[in-house]
N, C-alpha and C positions, 0 to 999 in steps of 0.2 A: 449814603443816600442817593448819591448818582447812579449806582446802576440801577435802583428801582423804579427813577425817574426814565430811565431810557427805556427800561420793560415796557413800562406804563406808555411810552410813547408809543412803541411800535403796537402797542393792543389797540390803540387809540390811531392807528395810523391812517390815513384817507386818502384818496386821488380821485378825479373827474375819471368819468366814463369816457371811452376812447371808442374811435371807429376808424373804417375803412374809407375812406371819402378822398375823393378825386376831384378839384375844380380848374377852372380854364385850361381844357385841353382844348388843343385846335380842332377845327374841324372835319380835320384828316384824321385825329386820332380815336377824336367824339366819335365817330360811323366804322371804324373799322372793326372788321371780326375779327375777336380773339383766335390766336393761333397757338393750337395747344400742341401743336407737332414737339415743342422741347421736352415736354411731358410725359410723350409715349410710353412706354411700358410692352416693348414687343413679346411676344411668348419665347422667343430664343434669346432672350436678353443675356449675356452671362453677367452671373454673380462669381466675383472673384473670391479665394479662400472659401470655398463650399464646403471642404470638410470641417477644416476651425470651424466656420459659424455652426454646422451642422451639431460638432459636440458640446457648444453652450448652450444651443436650444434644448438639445436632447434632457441632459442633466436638469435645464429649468425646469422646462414641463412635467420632469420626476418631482422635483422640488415643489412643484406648485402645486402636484397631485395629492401631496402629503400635506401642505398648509390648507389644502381643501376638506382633507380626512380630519387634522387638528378642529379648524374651524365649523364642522360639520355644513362646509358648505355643499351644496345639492344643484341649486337650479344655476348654473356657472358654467363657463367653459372654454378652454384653452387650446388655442391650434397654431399652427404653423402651415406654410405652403399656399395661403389662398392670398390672395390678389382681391383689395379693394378697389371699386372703383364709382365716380361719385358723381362723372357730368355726362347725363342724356345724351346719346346720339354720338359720345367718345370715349367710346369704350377699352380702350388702349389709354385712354387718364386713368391712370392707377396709383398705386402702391400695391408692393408685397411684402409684408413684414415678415421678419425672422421669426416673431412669435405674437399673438394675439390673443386679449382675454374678450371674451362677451358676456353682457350681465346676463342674460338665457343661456340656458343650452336648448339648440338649433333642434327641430326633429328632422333628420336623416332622412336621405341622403341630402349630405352637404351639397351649394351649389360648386359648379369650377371655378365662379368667380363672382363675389357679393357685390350686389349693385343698391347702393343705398336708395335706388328710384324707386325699389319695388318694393312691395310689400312684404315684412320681414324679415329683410336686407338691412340693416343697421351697421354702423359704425364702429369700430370695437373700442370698449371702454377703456382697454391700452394699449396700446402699441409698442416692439421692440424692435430698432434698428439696429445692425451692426456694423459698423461701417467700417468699408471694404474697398479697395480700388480707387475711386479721384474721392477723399475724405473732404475735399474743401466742396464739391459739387452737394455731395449731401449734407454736409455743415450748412450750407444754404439752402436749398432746397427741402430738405428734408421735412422740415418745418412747416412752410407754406405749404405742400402737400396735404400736411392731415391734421392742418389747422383747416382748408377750403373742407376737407372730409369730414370733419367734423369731431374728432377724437379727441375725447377729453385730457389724456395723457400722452404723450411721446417720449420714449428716453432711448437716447443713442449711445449704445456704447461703442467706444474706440478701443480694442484692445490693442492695436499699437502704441496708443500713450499711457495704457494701463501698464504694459508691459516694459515701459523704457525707467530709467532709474530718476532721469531727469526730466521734466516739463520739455516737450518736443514742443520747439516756435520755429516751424520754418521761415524763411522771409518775415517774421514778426510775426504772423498768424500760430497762435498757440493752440496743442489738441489737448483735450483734455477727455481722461478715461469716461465719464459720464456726464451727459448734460439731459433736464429733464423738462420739458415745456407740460405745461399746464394752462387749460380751458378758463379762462376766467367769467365771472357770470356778464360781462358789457360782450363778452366776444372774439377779445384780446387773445390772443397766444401768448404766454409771458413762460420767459425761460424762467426757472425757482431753482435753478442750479445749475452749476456748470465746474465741474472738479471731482474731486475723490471722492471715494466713499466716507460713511457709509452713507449713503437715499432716500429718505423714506418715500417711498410709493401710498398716494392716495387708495389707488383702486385697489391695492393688495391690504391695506393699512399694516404695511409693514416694509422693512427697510431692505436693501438689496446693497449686497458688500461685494467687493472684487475678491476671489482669490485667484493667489498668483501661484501656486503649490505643483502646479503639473506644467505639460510642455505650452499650454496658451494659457494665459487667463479667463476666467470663467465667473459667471454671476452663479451669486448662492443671494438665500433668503434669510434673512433673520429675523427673530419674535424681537428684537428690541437693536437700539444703536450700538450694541456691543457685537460685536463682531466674532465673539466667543459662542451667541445664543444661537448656533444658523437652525435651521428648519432643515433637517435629513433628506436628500433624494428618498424615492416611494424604496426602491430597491435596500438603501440603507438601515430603512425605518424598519422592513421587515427581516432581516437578518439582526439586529437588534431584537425589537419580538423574539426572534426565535431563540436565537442566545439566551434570551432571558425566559422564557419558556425553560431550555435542556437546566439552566441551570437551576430554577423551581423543579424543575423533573428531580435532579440531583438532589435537592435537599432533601425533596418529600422520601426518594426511597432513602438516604442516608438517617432520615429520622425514624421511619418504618425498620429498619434494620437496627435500628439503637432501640427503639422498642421491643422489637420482636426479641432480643439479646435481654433487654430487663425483664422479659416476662416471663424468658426462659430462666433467669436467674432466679426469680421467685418461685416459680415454681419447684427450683432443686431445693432450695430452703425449705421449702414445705414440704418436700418430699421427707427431706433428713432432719426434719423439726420430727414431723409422725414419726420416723424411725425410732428415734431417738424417745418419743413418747410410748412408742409399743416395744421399747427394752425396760422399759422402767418399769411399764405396767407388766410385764412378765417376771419381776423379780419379788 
């Protein structure tokens, strides 16, 4: 009976609404302008490991093309390379995700860079970081960024700690391959995980597993928490088809040729059925 009683709790689970709220600061700190220089976002910024992250992106956005073709979804859309950015008049406050979902697809041409001020400019409904180069800067940071942006989901992967055998805690700070913040309805950013797979993803309503089979780790899609069910990159999914195409090809002429051999068959019997009936009848 106790673990039904714990179910029941967490269904039944509550907390107060939470906020952002600041009181007695001096009044040096009261009047002073925000200084978002730490935030920048220059356009020569380097991103370390560009080609790693490059081929996990690449593979998702196959992956995603194909749980869109599954899902018959239509009005959606999946990008890489643009740069959010979300406070007027700072336009260097940014992010640029590895990979981005929007609940529309945008009409073209895309902008160089989404500014949620403007009209049509929205937020993407999920964001993927992968984090590269000072891992504890974006451990922090990362978060506050596109929780101020307003993005409902955030998941960072680390394939560093994807990739090691053991839980890496430098100095005690632990990394861990996946952690995922979600939107909550007060406002809240709240992390909903932080460790292995498998994920599940709201925005995708589906889970996301690490493989570790090739030279980096790499996210793949799954229809369910089993990590056996992934969702095919687009590329897989149609050499699949086609495989199974040649091999429907195969059958149909291997049965047209067993046909076409029994009807040949019949017909010799009938041939030498008649023979055999106009020897009889000439005797």
């Amino acid at each position: 009976m106790a673990p039904c009683k714990r179910f029941e709790f967490l269904l039944n689970a509550r907390r107060a609404p939470r906020a952002l709220v600041l009181r007695d600061l001096s009044p040096e700190e009261a009047g002073a302008a925000i200084d978002w220089s730490g935030w920048y976002l220059p356009d020569d910024a380097e991103r370390p490991d560009k080609a790693a992250r490059a081929g996990v992106v690449r593979l998702l956005l196959s992956v995603l093309a194909q749980l869109a073709r599954e899902r018959g979804w239509v009005d959606w859309y999946a990008g890489t390379d643009h740069a959010f950015a979300w406070v007027r008049g700072e336009p260097l406050v940014r992010v640029l995700p590895d990979l981005y979902v929007l609940d529309h697809r945008p009409v073209p041409p895309l902008p160089r860079q989404w500014q949620t001020w403007l009209s049509g400019h929205r937020p993407p409904r999920f964001a993927l970081e992968i984090v590269a180069g000072d891992w504890r800067r974006v451990y922090e940071e990362a978060p506050a960024k596109y929780w101020q942006l307003g993005c409902p989901e955030l998941l960072l992967f680390d394939p560093e700690a994807a990739a090691a055998r053991a839980p890496l805690a430098p100095h005690g700070e632990e990394r861990v391959p996946l952690q995922l913040y979600r939107r909550e309805p007060d406002g809240t950013y709240l992390r909903v995980h932080a460790g292995a797979d498998p994920l599940w993803v709201e925005a995708l309503d589906a889970h996301l597993v690490v493989l570790k089979d090739g030279p980096h780790p790499a996210l793949r899609v799954a229809r369910s928490s089993r990590a056996t069910d992934l969702v095919p990159a687009e590329e897989e999914a149609l050499r699949a088809e086609g495989e199974a195409r040649a091999v429907e090809q195969r059958a149909r002429a291997a049965e047209q040729r067993a046909r076409a051999a029994a009807e040949a068959r019949v017909r010799e019997l009938e041939a030498r059925v008649r023979d055999l009936e106009a020897r009889v009848a000439r005797r």
